[in-house]
C-alpha positions in Angstrom: 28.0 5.1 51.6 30.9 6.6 53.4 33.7 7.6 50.6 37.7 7.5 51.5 40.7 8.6 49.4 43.1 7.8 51.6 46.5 9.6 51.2 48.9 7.8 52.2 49.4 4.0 52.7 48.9 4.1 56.7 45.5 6.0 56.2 44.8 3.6 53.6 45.5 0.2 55.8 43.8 2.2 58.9 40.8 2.6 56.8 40.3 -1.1 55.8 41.2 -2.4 59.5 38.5 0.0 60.7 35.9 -1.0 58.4 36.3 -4.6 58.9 36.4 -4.4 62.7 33.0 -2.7 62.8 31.6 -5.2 60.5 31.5 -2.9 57.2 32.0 -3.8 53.4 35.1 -2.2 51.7 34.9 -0.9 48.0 37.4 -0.5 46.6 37.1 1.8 43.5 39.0 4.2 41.0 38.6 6.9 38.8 37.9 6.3 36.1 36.1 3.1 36.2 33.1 2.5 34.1 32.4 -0.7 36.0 32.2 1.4 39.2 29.6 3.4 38.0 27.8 0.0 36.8 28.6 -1.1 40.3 27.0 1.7 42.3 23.7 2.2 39.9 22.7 -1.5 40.4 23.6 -1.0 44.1 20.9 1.7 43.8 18.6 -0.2 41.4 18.3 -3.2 43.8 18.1 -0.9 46.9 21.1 -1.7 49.0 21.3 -0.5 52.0 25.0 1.2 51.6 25.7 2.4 54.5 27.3 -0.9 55.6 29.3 0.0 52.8 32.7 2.3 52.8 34.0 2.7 49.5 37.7 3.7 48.7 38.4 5.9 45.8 42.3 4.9 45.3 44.5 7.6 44.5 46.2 7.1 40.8 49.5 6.9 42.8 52.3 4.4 42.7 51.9 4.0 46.3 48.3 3.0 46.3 48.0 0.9 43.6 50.7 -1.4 45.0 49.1 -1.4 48.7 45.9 -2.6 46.7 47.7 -5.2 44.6 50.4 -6.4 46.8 48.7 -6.0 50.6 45.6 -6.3 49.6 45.7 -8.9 47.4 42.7 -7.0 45.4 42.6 -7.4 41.5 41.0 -4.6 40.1 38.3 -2.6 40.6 35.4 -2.8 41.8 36.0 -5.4 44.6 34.8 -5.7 47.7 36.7 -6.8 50.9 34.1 -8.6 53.5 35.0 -8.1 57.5 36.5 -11.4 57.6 39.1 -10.7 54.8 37.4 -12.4 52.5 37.4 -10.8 48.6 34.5 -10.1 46.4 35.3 -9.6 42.9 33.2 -10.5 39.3 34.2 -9.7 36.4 30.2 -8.3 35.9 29.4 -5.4 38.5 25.8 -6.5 38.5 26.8 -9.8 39.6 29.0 -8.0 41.9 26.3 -5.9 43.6 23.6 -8.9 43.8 26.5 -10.6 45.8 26.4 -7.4 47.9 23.1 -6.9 48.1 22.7 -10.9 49.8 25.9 -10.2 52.3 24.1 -7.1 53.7 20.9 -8.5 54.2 22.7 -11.3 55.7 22.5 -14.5 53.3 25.6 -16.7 52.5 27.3 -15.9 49.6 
């Protein structure tokens, strides 16, 4: 999984548009985040291929937490942005990464 902590809001935008128009999953994640680490060991656990997957670490900074909320339109963490825009988010990060696990081997979700 290719890991980003973007510094400023352009790198952070550039970033997501890149991923989504080479057909990657964006996760976006924060420090700390307990349900991130629940998130990435059940990717593990149900062997995910990840690197389809480019994960965001968002900065503790005014600036990023308002491009995620406001631009993004992303609740929390961890959440995942599919190419086509669309938002994956549960409130239960193993729910969450079987949800991944289906979109990268190609099923509906």
């Amino acid at each position: 999984m290719k890991v980003v902590r973007p510094s400023s809001r352009d790198e952070f935008k550039k970033v997501v548009e890149d991923a989504k128009r080479d057909g990657l999953l964006v996760y976006i994640s924060s420090y700390p985040c307990p349900d991130c680490e629940i998130f990435e060991a059940s990717l593990e656990e149900l062997g995910v291929e990840t690197s389809k997957i480019v994960k965001i670490d968002v900065p503790n900074e005014e600036w990023a937490i308002e491009f995620v909320l406001d631009e993004l339109a992303v609740p929390g963490s961890p959440s995942i942005i599919l190419p086509d825009g669309k938002l994956l988010d549960d409130f239960d990060a193993i729910e969450l990464a079987m949800k991944v696990k289906k979109v990268v081997e190609g099923a509906r979700v």
